[in-house]
C-alpha positions in Angstrom: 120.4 127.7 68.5 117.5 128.0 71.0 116.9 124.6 72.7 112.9 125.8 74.2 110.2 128.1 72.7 110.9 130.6 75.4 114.1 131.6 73.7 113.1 132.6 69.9 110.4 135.6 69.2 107.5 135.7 68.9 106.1 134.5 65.6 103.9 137.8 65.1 107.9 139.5 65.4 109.6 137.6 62.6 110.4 138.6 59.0 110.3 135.6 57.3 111.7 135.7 53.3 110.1 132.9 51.6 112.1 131.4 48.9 110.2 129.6 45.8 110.0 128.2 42.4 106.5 129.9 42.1 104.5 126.6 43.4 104.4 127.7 46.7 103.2 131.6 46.9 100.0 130.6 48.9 102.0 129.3 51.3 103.8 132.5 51.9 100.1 134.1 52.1 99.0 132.3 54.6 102.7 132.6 57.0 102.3 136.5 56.0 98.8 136.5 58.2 100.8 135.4 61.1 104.1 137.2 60.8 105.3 140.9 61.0 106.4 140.7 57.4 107.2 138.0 54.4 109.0 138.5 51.6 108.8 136.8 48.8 111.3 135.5 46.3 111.5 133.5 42.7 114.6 133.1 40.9 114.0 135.0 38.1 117.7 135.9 35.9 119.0 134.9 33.7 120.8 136.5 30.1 117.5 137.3 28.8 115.1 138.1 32.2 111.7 137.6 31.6 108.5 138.8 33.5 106.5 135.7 33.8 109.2 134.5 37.0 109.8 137.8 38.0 106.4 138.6 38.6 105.2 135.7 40.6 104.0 137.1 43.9 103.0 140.6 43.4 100.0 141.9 43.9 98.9 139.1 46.6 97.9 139.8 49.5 100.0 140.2 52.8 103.6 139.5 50.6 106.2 141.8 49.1 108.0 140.3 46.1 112.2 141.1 46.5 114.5 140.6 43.9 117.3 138.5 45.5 117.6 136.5 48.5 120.1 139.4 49.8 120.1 142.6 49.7 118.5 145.6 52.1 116.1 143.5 53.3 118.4 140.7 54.6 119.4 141.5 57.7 116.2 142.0 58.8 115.1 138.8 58.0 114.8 136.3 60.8 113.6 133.0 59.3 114.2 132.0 55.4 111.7 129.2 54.2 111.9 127.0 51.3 109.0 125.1 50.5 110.5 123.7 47.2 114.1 122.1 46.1 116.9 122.9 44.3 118.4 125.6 47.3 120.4 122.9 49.7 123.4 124.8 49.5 121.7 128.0 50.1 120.0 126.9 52.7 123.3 125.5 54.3 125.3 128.7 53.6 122.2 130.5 55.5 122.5 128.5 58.5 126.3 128.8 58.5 125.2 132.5 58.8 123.0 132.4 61.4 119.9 132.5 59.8 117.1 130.4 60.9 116.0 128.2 57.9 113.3 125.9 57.5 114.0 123.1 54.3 115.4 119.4 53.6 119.0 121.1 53.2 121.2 119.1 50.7 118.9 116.1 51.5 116.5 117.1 48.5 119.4 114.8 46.8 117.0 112.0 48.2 114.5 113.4 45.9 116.6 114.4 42.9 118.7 111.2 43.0 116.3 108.1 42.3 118.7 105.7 42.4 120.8 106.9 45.1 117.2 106.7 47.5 116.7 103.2 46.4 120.3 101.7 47.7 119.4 104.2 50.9 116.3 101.9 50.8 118.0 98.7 50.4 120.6 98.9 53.0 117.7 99.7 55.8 116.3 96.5 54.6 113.5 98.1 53.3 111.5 96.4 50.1 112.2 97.4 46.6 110.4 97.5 43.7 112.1 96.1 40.7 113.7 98.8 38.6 116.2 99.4 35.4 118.7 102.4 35.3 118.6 103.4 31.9 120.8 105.6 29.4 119.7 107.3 26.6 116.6 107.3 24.4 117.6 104.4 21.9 118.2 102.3 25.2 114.5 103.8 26.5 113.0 102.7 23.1 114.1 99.1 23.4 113.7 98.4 26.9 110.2 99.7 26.5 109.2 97.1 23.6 110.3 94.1 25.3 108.9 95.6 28.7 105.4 96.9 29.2 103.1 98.5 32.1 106.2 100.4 33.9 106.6 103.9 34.8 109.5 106.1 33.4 111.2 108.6 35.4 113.8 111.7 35.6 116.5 112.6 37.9 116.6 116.2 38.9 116.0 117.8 35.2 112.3 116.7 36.1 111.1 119.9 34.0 112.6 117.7 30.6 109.3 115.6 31.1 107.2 114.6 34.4 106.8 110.8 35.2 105.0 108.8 32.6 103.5 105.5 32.4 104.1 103.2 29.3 101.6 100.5 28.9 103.1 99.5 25.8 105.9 100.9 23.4 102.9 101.6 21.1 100.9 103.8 23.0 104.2 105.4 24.3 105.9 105.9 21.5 104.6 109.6 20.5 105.5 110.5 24.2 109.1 109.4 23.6 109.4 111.2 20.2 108.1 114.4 22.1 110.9 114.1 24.9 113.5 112.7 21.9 112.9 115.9 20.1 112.9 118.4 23.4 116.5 117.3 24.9 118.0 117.2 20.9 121.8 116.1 21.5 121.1 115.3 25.2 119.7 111.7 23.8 122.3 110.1 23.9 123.3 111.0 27.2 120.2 111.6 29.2 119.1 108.7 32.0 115.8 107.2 33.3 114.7 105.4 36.0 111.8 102.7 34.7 110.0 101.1 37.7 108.4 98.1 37.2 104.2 98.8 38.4 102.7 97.7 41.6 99.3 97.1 40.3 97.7 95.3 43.3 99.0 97.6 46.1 97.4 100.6 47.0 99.3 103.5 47.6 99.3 106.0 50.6 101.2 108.4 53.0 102.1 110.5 55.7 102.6 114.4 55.0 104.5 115.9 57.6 107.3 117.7 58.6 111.1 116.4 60.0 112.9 118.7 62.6 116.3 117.4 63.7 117.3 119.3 67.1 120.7 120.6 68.4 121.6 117.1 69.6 121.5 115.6 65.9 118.1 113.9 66.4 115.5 114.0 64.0 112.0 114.3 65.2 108.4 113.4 63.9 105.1 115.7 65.3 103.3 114.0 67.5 100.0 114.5 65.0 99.8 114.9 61.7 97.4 114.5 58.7 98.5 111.5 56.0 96.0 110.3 53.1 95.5 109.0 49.9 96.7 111.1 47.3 95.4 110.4 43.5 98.4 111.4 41.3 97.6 115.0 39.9 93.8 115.1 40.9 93.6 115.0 44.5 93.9 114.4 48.0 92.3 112.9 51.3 93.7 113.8 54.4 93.2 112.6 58.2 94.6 114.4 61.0 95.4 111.9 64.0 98.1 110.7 66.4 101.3 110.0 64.4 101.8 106.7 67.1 98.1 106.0 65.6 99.0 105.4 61.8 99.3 101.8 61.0 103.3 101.1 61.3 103.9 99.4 57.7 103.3 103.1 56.1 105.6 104.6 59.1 108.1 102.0 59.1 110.3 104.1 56.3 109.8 107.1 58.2 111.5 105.4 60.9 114.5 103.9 59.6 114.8 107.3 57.7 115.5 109.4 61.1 119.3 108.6 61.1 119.6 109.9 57.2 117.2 113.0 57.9 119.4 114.0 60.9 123.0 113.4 58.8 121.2 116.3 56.8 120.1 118.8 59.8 116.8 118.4 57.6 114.6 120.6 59.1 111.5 120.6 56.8 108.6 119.1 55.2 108.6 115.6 54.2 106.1 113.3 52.7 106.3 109.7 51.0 104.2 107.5 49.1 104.1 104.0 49.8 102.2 101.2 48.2 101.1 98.2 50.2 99.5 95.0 48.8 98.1 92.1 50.0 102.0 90.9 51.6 102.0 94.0 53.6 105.6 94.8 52.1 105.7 98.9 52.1 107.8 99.7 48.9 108.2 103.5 49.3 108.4 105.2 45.5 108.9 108.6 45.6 110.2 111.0 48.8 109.2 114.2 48.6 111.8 116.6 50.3 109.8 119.5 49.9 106.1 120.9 50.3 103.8 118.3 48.6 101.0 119.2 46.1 98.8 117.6 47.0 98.4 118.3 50.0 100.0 121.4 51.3 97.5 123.6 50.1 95.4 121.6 52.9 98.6 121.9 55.5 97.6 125.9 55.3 93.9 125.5 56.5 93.7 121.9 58.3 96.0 123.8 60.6 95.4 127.0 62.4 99.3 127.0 63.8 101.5 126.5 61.0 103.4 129.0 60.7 104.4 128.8 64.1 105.5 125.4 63.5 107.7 126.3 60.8 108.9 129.2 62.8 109.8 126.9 65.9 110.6 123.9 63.8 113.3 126.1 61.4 114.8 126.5 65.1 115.0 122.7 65.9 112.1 122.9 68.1 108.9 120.6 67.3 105.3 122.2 68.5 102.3 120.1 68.1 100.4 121.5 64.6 97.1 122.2 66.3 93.8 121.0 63.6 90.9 123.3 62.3 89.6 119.7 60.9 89.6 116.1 61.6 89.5 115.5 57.6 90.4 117.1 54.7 90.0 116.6 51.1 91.2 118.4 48.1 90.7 119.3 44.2 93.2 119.8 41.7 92.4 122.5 39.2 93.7 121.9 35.7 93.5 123.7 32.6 95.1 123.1 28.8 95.2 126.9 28.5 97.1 127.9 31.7 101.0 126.3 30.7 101.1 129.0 27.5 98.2 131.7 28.2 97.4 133.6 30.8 94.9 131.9 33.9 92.1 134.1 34.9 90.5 132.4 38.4 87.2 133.7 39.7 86.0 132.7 43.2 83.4 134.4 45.6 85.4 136.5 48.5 84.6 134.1 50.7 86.2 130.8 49.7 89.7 132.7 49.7 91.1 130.2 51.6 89.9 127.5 50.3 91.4 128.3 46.7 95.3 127.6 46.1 96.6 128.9 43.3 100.4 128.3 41.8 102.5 131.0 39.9 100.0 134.1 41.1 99.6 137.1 40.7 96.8 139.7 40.9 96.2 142.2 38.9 93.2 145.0 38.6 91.3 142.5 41.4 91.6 139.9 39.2 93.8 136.5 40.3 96.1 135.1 37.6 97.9 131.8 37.1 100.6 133.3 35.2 101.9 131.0 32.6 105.3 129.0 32.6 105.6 126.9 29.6 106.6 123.9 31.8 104.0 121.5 30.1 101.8 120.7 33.4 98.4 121.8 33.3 97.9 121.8 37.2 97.1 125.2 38.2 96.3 125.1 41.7 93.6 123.1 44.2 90.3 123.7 45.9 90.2 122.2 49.2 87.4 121.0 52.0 87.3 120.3 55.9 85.4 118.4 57.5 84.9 116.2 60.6 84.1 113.1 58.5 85.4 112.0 55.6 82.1 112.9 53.8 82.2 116.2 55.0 85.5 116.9 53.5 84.6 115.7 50.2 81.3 117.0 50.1 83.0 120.7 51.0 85.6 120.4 48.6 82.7 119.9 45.8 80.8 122.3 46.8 83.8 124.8 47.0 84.8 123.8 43.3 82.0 124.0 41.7 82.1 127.8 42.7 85.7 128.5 41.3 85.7 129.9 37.2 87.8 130.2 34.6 88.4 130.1 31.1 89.2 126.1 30.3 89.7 125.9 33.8 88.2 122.3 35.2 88.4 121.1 38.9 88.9 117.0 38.8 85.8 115.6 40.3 86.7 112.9 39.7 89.4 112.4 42.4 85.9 112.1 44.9 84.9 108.6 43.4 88.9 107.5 42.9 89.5 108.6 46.6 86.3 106.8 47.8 87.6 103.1 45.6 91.2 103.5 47.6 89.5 103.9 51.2 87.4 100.3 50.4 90.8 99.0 49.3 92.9 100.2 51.7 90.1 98.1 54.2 90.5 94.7 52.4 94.0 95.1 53.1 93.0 96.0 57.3 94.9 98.9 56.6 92.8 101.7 58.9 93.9 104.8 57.6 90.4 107.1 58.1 89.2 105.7 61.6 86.3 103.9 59.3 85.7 101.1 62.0 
């Protein structure tokens, strides 16, 4: 492997073949304006191939949609990325090959494996929320009576059902006899993770990327953006000196370098971490994978990413280099889009600031093509800015601009996003260089 940027191409001479679950195809639109050529693949067979994977991709501008990771093309390609999960093995057996690779490797299992990431956490002497390992539904059903206000969880099957809350078993209970009656037999066998909820702590991040070099070491840019993310509505983001973010939302970051190297995780990486008024971090979720929120801001608050990835998939870290001190972002839901077809209208010019998931176009017309996966996200609107206002403000603006049939862009992540800043300022936690 090269050891300085003089000794890998130039990112304008790599084919890169971006590998994805379908959440991810703006990302190989934007590489594609810097590289000679991206490909673009989704896992798409099975015994009965249908369209709606296979499809993903085509149409969109600067991509070519291939059928396989190998094939005619593969020699060719110089760099395979993998913004998503479930391809550590691949990923390895690339690298084995010679191939440049940018991904988390077999350490998605951090992601995948709940419990597994919470004994990691444990042994670094990090804090822990308290939390029950669960099997089963009837299990589920009476932990959840004698338990309230807790949040229940999936290991790797995470399509079955996405996180849920559970106030109480009564206002739960249809949500249980949706997933009872989904997994059939599996009841019996399935497991959950129920986390006990930090009410009084604010949660926050830092979305970055983790490059481990030819020595073994795992490395941190030197700047980055981290924010506030509002589950499933939006995001804010700061770009600033990593050294610069307050240390109790680094601190896992830190004792995480000797597991991210074990891994050769070279790749994005974001956490969220609540703090509350003891100033204990308790890190919930790692994400071992593009996060959405915010990567659709990753593509425009920075002006070099894919040379980043390009250098970074090489164990070499550049500096990201920002179009934005702040960012701010939208999610775009609709009801329609998980079984009908997404129509998404936008003027020409806000192109870049529209992120769709599962696209396609067809006729001129973008698409969010359905998956039947039950989540109504079907991509983001983002803003820049060089406030925080700014950001916001943009982001509105942009939104209000984007169309579609039951499409609706969550406004309503501005005012949540605005309550977490004041909170995160009782707690002296400067996150958005307000003071």
């Amino acid at each position: 492997m090269a050891t300085d940027i003089s000794q890998i191409k130039d990112p304008s001479d790599v084919v890169a073949l971006v590998v994805d679950n379908g959440l991810f195809v703006e990302i190989a639109i934007k590489l594609a304006k810097t590289y000679k050529r991206v490909l673009y693949y989704v896992p798409w067979e099975s015994a009965f191939a249908k369209m709606n994977l296979g499809m993903i991709g085509t149409g969109l501008e600067g991509i070519e949609v291939v059928d396989s990771i190998y094939g005619p093309h593969f020699d060719e390609v110089d760099l395979f990325v993998f913004p998503d999960i479930y391809f550590g093995y691949e990923q390895e057996m690339l690298e084995k090959m010679g191939k440049a690779v940018w991904g988390s490797r077999t350490g998605e299992c951090l992601e995948l494996k709940r419990e597994g990431m919470k004994q990691i956490l444990t042994a670094l002497d990090m804090p822990v929320g308290k939390y029950t390992h669960i099997k089963g539904i009837a299990n589920l059903r009476a932990f959840l009576k004698e338990n309230e206000d807790v949040y229940v969880k999936i290991d790797k099957f995470r399509g079955t059902f996405e996180t849920f809350h559970a106030p109480n078993y009564k206002e739960v209970e249809p949500k249980l006899d949706e997933v009872e009656y989904n997994i059939g037999a599996f009841k019996h066998t399935i497991e959950f993770t129920c986390e006990e909820a930090l009410n009084d702590c604010v949660e926050v991040g830092t979305d970055c990327w983790v490059i481990t070099d030819d020595n073994g070491q795992a490395h941190y840019p030197q700047h980055t953006i981290s924010g506030i993310e509002i589950k499933d509505v939006g995001f804010a983001s700061i770009f600033k000196k990593y050294a610069d973010i307050p240390e109790v939302v680094t601190r896992f970051n830190e004792r995480m370098k000797p597991v991210f190297a074990a891994y050769n995780w070279r790749g994005f990486m974001s956490t969220e971490v609540r703090i509350g008024k003891d100033m204990k971090p308790y890190m919930l979720d790692l994400c071992g994978r593009a996060p959405s929120p915010p990567n659709e801001l990753y593509q425009e608050q920075y002006s070099n990413l894919a040379d980043c990835i390009w250098a970074g998939a090489n164990g070499i870290v550049i500096e990201p280099e920002a179009t934005a001190k702040y960012g701010a972002e939208i999610m775009l839901h609709s009801s329609w889009a998980d079984k009908g077809w997404q129509p998404v209208s936008f003027p020409d010019e806000l192109r870049d600031r529209v992120k769709l998931r599962n696209a396609t176009m067809i006729d001129g017309v973008y698409y969010a093509i359905p998956q039947a996966c039950g989540l109504p996200e079907v991509g983001a609107v983002i803003g820049l800015g060089e406030t925080l206002k700014e950001a916001l403000d943009d982001a509105v603006a942009n939104a209000e601009q984007v169309t579609g049939y039951y499409l609706e862009a969550k406004m309503s992540a501005i005012d949540s996003i605005k309550e977490e800043c004041e909170k995160l300022e009782e707690l002296g936690v400067n996150m958005f260089d307000t003071k």
